[in-house]
C-alpha positions in Angstrom: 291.2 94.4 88.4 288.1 92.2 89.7 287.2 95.3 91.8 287.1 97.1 88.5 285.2 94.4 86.7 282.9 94.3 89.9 281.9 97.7 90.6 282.2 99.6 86.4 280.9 96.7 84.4 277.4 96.6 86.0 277.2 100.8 86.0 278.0 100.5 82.1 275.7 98.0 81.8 272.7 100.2 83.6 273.7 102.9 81.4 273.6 100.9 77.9 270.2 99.8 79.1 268.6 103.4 80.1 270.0 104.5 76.8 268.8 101.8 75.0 265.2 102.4 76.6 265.0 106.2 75.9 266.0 105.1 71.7 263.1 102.7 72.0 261.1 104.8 73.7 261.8 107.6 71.3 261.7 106.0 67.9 259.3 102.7 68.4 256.4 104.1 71.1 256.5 107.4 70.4 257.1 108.8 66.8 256.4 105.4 65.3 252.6 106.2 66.8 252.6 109.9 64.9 253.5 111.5 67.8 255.3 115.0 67.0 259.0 114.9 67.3 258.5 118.3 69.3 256.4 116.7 72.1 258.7 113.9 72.2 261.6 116.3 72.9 259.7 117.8 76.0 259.3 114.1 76.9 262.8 113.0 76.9 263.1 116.4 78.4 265.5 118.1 76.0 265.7 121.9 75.6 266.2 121.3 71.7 264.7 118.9 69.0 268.1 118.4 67.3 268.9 116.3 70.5 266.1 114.3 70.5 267.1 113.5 66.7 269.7 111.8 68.0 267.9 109.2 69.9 264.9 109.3 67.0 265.7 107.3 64.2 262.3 107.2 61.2 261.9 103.5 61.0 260.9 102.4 57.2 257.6 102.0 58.6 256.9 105.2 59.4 258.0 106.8 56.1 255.7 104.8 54.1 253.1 105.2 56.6 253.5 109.3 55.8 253.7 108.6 51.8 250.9 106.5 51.8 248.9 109.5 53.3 250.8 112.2 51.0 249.5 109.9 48.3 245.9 110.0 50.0 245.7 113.8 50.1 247.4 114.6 46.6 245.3 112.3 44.9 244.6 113.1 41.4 246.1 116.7 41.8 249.5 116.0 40.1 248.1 113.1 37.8 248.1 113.9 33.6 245.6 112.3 31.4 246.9 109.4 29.2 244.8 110.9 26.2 244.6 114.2 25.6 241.0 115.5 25.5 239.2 116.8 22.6 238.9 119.9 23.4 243.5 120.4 24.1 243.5 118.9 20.5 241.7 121.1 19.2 243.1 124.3 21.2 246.1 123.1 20.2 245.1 122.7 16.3 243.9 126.5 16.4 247.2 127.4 18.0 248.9 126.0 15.0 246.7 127.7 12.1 247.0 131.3 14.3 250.7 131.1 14.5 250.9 130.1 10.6 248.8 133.0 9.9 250.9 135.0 11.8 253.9 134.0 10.6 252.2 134.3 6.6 250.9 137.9 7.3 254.1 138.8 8.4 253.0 139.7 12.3 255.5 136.8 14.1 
């Protein structure tokens, strides 16, 4: 049994740690710098990214790092005025009076 202990324990032990170093590797130097999980396949030298998803996990860090710049770049685009503008009022207010003179004249 101490043979066991002696000569196992300390070549589980190596492997925990290379594994360990390869996650940290993978998720904290690598992707949590932006760079792509494809290169950081070829780095870890797997054949195919879905491997390399096992040892990358996103850290909260990184997502808000990537909304922040969705934010950044969508600025504006998707944003709707609190007021509506003079001008939608008053489109709207002839869309009203042309769909009642439809309806009147017998047309809708």
């Amino acid at each position: 049994m101490l043979r066991f202990i002696v000569t196992c324990l300390p070549t589980a032990a190596l492997w925990v740690l290379f594994h360990c170093g390869r996650h940290t590797f993978a998720t904290t130097i690598t992707l949590g710098n932006g760079v792509p999980i494809e290169t950081v396949s070829k780095m870890l030298g797997h054949t195919n990214v879905r491997t390399t998803q096992i040892y990358a996990r996103i850290t909260d860090q990184k997502i808000n790092v990537d909304m922040e710049s969705l934010a950044a770049k969508l600025n504006g685009i998707f944003t709707a005025p609190l007021t509506p503008s003079k001008e939608s009022v008053r489109r709207e207010q002839h869309q009203r009076e042309v769909q009642k003179f439809a309806v009147a004249a017998g047309l809708a």
